[in-house]
C-alpha positions, 0 to 999 in steps of 0.5 A, a space after each residue: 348165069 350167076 347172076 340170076 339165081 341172086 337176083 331170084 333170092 334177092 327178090 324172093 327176100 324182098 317179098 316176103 318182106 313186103 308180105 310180112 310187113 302188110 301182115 304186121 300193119 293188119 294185125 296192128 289195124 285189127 288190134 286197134 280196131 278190136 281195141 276200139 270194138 272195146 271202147 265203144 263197148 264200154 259206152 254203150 253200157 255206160 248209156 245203156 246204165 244212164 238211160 234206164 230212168 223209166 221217165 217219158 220219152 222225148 226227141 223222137 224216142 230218146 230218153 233224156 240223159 240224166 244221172 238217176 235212180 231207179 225211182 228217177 230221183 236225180 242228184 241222189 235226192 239233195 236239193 239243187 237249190 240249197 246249193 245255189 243259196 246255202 253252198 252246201 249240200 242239203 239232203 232233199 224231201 220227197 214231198 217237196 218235188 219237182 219234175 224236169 228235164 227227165 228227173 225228179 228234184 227234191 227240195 228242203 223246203 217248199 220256198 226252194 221248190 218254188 224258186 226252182 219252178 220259177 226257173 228249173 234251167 237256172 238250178 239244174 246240175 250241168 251234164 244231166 246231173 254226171 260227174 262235171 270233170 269225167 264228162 271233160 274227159 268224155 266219160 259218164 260217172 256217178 256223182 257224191 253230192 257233197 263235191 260241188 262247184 257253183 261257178 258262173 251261177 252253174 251248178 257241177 258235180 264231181 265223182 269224188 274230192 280229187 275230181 273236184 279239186 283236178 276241175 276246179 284247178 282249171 274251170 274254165 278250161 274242163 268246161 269247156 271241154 266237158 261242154 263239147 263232151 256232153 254234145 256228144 251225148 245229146 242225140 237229138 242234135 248228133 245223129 250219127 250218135 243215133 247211129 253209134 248205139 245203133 238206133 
């Protein structure tokens, strides 16, 4: 007789154990969840932010990713060229412009125009025109045109200094990261990203 009401409390004990640790590991599901809710949140605005370039549309309705103004001017206007043959930064001129890839380019002079006509893919910034070390880390960020690396004849763009100084540190490596990132942002070849942005 004893033995039955402890080995009722014993059990009463081990099931509200049972109970509070489910309840403990679905509080702990639902708080990573919400707190993936608020990654994916903060991408979709970042993309939504990227993708108001007001260019024409292509892949199946997509605008191409590209880092621009509100007039569609990438690289905030410098010349792509200037920084393959002057390594540095030089402050691009409406009237010598190209388009592609979705963005407009501005060049210092007519000669850096042609030599990007002849071959744009060549002279284009890696990652749409956004910040080479943040897309290693799977982020979009703005760019200072004045913090630049030209490596393997490719042209990356850095946020700031420090962010340059952290990709040039190891470029192979952030390359190759940054690389794998960027397919990410690509919808024509990552349909389920269609389907992350609810598209």
């Amino acid at each position: 007789m004893k033995r039955f009401p402890y080995s009722l409390t014993v059990t009463f004990i081990a099931a509200v154990v049972i109970i509070a640790t489910s309840n403990g590991v679905s509080a702990a599901g639902q708080q990573l969840s919400e707190s993936a809710n608020n990654v994916v949140g903060k991408d979709q605005m970042l993309l939504a932010q990227a993708d108001t370039s007001g260019h024409k549309k292509t892949h199946a309705g997509k605008k191409p990713l590209v880092n621009v103004d509100k007039n569609g001017v990438i690289l905030k206007g410098y010349d792509t060229v200037a920084y393959f043959k002057q390594s540095k930064a030089v402050k691009g001129d409406p009237k010598y412009s190209s388009k592609y890839g979705g963005a407009t380019y501005y060049f210092a002079s007519a000669e850096d125009k042609a030599d990007f006509d002849k071959a744009p893919a060549k002279y284009a910034p890696q990652y749409g025109g956004f910040c080479a070390n943040s897309m290693s880390k799977r982020k979009l960020a703005d760019i200072d045109p004045n913090q630049f690396l030209i490596y393997k004849g490719k042209l990356y763009v850095c946020t700031a200094a420090e962010s340059l100084k952290e990709f040039s540190a190891k470029p192979d490596v952030k390359i190759q990261a940054a690389d794998k990132n960027w397919e990410f942002y690509q919808p024509p070849s990552n349909p389920g990203f269609r389907r992350y942005l609810g598209g």
